[in-house]
MARMIZA-869488 format. One record per residue: residue number from 1; residue in three letters; x, y, z of N, C-alpha, C, O, CB in turn. Coordinates in Angstrom, 2 decimals. Glycine has a CB too. Layout:
MARMIZA-869488
(NUM, "ALA", (X, Y, Z), (X, Y, Z), (X, Y, Z), (X, Y, Z), (X, Y, Z))
...
//
This chain:
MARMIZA-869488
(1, "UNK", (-216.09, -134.70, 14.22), (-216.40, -133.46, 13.52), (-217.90, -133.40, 13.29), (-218.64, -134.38, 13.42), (-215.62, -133.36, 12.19))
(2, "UNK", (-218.22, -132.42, 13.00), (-219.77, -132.69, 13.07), (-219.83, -131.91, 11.40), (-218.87, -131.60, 10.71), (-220.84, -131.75, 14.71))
(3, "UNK", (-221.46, -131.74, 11.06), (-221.90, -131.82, 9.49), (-221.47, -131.01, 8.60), (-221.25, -131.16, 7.40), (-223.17, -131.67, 9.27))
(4, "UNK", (-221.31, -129.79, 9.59), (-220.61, -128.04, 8.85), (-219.37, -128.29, 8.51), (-219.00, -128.27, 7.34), (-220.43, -126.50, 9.99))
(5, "UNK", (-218.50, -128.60, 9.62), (-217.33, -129.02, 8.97), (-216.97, -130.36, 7.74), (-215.83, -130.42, 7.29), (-216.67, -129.25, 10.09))
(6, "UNK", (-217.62, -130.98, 7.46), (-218.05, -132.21, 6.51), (-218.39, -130.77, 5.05), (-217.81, -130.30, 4.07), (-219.95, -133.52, 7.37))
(7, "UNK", (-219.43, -130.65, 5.66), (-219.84, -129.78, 4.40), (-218.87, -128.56, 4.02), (-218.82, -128.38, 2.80), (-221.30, -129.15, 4.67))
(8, "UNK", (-218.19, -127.80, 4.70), (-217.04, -127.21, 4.77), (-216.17, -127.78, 3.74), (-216.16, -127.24, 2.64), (-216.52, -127.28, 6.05))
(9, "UNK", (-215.48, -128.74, 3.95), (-214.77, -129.33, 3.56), (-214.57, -130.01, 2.39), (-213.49, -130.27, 1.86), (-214.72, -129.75, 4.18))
(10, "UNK", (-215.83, -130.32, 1.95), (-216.52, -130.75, 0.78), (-216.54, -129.90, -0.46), (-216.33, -130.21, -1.63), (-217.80, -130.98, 1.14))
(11, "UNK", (-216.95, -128.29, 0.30), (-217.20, -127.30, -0.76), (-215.81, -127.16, -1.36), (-215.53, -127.23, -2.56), (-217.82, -125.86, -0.22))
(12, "UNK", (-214.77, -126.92, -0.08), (-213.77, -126.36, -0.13), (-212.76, -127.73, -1.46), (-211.78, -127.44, -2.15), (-213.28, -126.05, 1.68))
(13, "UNK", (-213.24, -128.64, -1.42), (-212.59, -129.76, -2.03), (-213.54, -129.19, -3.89), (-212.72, -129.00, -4.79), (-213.12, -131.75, -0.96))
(14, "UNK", (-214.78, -129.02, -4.22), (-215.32, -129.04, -4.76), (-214.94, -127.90, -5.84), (-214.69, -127.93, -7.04), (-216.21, -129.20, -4.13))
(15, "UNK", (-215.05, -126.53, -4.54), (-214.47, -125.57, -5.44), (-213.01, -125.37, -6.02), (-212.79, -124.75, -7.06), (-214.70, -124.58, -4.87))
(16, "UNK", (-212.05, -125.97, -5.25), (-210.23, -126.62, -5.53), (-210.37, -127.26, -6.75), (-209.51, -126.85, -7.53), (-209.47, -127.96, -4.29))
(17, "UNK", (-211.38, -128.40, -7.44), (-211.63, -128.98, -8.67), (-212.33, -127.94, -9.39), (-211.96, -127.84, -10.55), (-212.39, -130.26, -8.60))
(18, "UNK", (-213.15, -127.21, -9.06), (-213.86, -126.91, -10.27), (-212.41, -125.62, -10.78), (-212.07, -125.53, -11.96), (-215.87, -126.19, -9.90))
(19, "UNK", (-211.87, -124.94, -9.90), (-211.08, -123.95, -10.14), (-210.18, -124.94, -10.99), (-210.09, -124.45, -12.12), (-210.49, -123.11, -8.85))
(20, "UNK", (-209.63, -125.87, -10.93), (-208.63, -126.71, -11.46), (-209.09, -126.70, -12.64), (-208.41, -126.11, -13.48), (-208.39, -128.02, -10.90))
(21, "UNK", (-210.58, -127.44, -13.11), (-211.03, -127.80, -14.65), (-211.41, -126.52, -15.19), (-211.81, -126.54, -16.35), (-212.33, -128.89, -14.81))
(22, "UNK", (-211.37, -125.31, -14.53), (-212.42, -124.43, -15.36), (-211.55, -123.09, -15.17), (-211.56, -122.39, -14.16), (-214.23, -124.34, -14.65))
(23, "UNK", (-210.73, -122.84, -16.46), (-210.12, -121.55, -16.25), (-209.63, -120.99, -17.73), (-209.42, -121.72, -18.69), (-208.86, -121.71, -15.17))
(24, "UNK", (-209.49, -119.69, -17.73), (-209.82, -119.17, -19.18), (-208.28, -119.27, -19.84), (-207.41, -119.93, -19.27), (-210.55, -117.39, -19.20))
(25, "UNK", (-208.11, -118.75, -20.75), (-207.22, -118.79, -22.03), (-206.11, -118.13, -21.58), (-206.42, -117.02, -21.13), (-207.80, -118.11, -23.35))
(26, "UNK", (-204.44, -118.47, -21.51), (-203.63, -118.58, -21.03), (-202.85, -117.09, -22.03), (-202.42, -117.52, -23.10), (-203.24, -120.13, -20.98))
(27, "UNK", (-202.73, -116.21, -21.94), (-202.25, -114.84, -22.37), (-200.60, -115.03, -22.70), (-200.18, -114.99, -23.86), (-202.55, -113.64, -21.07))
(28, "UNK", (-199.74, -115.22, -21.55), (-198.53, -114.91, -21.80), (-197.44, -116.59, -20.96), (-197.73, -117.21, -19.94), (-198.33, -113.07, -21.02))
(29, "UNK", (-196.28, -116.84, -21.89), (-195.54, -117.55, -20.59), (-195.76, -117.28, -19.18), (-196.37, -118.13, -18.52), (-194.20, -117.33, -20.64))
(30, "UNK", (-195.33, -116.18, -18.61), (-195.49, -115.96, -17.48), (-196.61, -116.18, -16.57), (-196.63, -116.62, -15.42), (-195.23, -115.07, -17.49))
(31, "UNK", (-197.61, -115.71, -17.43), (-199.22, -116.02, -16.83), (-199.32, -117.82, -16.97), (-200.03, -118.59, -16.32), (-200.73, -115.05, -18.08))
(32, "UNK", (-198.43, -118.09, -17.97), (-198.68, -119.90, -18.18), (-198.20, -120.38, -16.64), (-198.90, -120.96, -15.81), (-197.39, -120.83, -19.70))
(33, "UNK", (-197.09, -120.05, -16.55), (-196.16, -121.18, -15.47), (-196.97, -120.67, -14.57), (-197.28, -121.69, -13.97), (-194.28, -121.10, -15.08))
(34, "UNK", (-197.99, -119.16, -13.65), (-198.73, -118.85, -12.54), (-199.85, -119.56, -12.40), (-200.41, -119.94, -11.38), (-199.02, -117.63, -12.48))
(35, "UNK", (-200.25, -119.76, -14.10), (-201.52, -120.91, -13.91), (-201.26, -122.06, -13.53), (-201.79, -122.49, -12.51), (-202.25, -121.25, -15.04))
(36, "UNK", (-200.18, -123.02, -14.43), (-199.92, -124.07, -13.76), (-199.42, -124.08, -12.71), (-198.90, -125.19, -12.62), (-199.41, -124.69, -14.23))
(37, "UNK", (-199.20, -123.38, -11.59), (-198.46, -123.44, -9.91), (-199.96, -123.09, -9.34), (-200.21, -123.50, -8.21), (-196.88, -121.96, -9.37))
(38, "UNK", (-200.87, -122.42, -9.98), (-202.43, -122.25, -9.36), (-203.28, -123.38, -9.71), (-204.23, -123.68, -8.99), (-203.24, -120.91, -9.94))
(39, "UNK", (-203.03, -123.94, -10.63), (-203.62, -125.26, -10.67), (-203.24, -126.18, -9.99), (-204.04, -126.77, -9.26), (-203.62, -125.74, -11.68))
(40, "UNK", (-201.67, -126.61, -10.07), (-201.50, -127.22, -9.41), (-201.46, -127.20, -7.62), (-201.49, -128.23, -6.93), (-200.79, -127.42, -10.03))
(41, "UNK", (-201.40, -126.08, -7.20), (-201.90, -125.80, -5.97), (-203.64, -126.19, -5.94), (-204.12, -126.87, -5.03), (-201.52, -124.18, -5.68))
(42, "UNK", (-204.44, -125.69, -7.03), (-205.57, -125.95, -6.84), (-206.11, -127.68, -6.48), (-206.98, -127.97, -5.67), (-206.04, -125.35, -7.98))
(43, "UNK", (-205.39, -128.54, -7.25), (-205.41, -129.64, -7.53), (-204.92, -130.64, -5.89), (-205.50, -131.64, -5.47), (-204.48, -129.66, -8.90))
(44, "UNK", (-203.94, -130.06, -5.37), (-203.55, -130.62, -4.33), (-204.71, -130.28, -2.64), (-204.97, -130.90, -1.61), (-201.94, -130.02, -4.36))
(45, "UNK", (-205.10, -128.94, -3.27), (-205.91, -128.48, -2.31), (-206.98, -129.31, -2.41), (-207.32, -129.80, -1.33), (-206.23, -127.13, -2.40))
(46, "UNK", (-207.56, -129.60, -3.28), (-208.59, -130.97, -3.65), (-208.20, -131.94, -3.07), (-208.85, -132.40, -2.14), (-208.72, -131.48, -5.07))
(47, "UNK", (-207.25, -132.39, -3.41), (-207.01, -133.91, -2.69), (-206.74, -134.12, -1.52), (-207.12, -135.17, -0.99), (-206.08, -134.61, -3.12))
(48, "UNK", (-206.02, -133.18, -0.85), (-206.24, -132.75, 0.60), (-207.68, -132.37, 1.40), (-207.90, -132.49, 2.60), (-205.45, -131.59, 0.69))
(49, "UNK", (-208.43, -131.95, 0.52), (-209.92, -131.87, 1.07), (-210.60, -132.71, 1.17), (-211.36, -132.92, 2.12), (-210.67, -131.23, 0.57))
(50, "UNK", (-210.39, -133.67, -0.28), (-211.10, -135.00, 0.03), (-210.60, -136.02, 0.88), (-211.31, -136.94, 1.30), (-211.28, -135.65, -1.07))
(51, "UNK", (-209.21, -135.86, 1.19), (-208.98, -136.91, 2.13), (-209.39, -136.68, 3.65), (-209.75, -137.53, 4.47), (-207.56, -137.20, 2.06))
(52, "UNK", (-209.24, -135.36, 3.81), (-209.93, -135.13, 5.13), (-210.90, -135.55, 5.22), (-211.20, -136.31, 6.14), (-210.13, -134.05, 5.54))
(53, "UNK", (-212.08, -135.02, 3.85), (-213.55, -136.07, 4.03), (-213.85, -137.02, 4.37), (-214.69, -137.45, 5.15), (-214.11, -136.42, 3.33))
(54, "UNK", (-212.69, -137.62, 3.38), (-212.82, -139.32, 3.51), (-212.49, -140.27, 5.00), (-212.75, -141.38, 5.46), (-211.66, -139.90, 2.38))
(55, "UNK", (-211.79, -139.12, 5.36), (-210.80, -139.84, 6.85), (-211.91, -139.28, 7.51), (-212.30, -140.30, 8.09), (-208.87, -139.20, 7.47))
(56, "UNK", (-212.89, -138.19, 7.93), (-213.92, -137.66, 8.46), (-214.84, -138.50, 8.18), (-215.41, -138.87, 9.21), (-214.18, -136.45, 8.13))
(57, "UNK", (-215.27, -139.00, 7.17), (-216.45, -139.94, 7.09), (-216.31, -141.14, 8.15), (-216.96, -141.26, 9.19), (-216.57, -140.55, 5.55))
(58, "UNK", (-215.30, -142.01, 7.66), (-214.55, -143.23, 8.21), (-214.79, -143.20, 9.81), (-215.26, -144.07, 10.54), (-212.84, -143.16, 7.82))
(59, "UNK", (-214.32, -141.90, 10.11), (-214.49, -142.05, 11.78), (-215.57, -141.54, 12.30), (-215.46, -141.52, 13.52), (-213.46, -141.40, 12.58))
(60, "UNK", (-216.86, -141.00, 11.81), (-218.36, -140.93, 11.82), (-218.38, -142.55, 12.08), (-218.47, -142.93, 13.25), (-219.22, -140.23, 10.26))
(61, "UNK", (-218.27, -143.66, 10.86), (-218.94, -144.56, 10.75), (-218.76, -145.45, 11.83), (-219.64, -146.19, 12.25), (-218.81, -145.00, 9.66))
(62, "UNK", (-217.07, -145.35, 12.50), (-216.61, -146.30, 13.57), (-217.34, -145.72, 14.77), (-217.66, -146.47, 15.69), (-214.92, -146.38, 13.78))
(63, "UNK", (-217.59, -144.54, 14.80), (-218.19, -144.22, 16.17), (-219.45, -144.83, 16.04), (-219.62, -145.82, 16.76), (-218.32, -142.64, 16.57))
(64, "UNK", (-220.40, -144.49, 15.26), (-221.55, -144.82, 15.15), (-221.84, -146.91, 15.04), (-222.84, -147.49, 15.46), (-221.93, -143.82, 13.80))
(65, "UNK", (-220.65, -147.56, 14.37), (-221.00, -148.57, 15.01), (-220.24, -149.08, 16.10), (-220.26, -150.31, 16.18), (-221.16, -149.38, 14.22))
(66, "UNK", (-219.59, -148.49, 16.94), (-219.35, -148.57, 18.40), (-220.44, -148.74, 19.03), (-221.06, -149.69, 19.52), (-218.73, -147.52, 18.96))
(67, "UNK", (-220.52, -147.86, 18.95), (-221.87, -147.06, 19.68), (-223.30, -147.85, 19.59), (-224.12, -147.87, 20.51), (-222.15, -145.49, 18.85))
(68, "UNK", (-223.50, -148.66, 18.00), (-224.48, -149.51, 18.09), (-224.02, -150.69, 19.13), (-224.67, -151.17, 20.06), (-224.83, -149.98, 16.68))
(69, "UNK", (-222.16, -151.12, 18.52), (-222.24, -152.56, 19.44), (-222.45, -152.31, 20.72), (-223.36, -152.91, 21.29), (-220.96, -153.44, 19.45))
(70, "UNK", (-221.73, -151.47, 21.33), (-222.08, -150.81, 23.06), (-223.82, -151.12, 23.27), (-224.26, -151.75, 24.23), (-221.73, -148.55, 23.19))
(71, "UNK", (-224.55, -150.62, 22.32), (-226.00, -150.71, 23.22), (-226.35, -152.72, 22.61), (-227.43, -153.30, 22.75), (-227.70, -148.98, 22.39))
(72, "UNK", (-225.67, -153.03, 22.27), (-226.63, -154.53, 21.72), (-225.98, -155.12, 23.20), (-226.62, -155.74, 24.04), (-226.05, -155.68, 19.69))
(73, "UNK", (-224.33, -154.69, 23.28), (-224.09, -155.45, 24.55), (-224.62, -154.70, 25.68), (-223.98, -154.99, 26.69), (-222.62, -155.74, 24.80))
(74, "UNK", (-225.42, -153.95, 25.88), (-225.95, -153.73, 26.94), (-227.61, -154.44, 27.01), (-228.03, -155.17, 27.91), (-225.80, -152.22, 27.09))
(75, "UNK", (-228.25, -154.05, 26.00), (-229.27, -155.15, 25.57), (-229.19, -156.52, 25.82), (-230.18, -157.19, 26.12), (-229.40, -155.16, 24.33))
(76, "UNK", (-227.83, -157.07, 25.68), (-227.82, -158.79, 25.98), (-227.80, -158.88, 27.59), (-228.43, -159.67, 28.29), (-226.22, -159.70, 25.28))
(77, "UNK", (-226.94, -157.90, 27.96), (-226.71, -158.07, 29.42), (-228.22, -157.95, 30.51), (-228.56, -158.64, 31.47), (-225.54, -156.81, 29.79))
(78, "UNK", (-228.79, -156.90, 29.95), (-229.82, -156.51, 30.62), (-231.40, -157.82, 30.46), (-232.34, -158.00, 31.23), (-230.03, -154.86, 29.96))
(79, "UNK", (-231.10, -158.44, 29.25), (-231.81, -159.69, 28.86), (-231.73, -161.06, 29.79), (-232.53, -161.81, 30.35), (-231.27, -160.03, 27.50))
(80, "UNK", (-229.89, -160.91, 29.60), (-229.06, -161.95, 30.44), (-229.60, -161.62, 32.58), (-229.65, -162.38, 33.55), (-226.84, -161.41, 29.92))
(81, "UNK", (-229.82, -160.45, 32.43), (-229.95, -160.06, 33.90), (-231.47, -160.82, 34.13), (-231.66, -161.46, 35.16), (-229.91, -158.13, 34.21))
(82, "UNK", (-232.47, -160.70, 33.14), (-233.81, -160.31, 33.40), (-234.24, -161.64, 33.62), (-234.95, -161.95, 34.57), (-234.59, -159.46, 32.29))
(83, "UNK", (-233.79, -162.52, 32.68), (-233.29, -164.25, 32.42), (-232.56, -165.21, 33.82), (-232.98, -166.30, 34.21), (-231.83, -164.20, 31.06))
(84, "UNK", (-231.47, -164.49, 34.34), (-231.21, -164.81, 35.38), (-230.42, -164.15, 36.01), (-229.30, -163.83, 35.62), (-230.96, -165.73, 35.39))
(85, "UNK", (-231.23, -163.70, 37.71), (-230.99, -162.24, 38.24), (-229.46, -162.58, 39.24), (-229.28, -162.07, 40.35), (-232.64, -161.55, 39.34))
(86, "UNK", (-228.65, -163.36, 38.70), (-227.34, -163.62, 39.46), (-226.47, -162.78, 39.64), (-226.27, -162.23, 38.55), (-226.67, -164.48, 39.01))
(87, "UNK", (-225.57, -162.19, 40.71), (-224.69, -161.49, 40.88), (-223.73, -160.70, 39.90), (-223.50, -159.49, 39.88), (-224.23, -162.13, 41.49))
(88, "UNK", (-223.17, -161.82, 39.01), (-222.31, -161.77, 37.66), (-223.32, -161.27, 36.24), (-222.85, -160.90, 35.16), (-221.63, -163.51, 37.37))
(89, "UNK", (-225.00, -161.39, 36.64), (-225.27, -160.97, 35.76), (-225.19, -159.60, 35.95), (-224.84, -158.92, 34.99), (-226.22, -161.47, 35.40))
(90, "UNK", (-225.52, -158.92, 37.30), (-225.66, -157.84, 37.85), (-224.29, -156.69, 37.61), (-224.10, -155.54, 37.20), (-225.97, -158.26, 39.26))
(91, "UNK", (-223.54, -157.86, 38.16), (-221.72, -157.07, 37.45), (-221.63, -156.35, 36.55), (-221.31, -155.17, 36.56), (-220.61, -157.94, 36.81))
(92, "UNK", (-222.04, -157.30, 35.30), (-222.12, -157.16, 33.99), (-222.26, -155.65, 33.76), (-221.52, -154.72, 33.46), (-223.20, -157.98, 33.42))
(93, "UNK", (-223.48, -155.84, 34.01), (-224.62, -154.68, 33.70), (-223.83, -153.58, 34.04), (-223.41, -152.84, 33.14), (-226.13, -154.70, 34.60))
(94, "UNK", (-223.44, -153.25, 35.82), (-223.07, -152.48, 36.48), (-221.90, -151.75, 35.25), (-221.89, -150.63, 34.73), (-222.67, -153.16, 37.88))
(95, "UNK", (-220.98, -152.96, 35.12), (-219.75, -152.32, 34.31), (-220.19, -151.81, 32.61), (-219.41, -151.18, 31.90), (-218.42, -153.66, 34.25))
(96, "UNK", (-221.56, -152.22, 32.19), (-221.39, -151.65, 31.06), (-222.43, -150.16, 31.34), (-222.59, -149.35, 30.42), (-221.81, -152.79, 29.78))
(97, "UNK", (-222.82, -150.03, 32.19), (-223.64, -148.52, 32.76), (-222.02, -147.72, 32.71), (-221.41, -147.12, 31.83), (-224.67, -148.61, 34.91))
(98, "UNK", (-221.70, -148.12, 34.25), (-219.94, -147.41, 34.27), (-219.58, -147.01, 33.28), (-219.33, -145.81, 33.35), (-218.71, -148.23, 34.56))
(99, "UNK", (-219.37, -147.54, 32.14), (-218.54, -147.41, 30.71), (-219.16, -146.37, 30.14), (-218.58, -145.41, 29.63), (-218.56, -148.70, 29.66))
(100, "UNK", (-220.86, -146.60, 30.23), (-221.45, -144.84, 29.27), (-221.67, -144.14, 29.83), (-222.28, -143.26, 29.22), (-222.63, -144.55, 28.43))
(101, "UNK", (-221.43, -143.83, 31.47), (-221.64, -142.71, 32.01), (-219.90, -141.69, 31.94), (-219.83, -140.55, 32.41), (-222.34, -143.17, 33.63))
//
């Protein structure tokens, strides 16, 4: 997912709480039990927003250190090549190019 949707998601979690904590003076039964089914809708809509966040963050972070280990092992290989220019070092290499193209 990329930042809009992060931030999207965030608001949408943000404004679900603030609607939850912040609402005026309760008039009649009827208006009671609509508030509490709007709160409590509000409340779930929150926690559903933040978990998307949270599960959205999480898989930002695994890509991003993939993505670091991918280049360190291409860094060793290309070290390992430069160190000693053998066939298997050459392999190596070959198959971790293959992999990010």
């Amino acid at each position: 997912m990329n930042a809009t949707v992060q931030v999207d998601s965030f608001m949408l979690a943000f404004l679900a709480l603030l609607r939850f904590f912040v609402d005026g003076p309760v008039e009649s039964a009827h208006q009671a039990e609509a508030t509490a089914a709007v709160l409590g809708w509000s409340l779930a809509a929150f926690v559903v927003a933040s978990a998307a966040l949270l599960v959205d963050l999480c898989l930002e972070w695994h890509r991003g250190t993939r993505r670091l280990d991918r280049e360190a092992r291409f860094r060793r290989a290309l070290a390992q090549l430069l160190l000693d220019p053998s066939d298997a070092s050459r392999t190596e290499l070959r198959q971790l190019i293959d992999v990010d193209c």
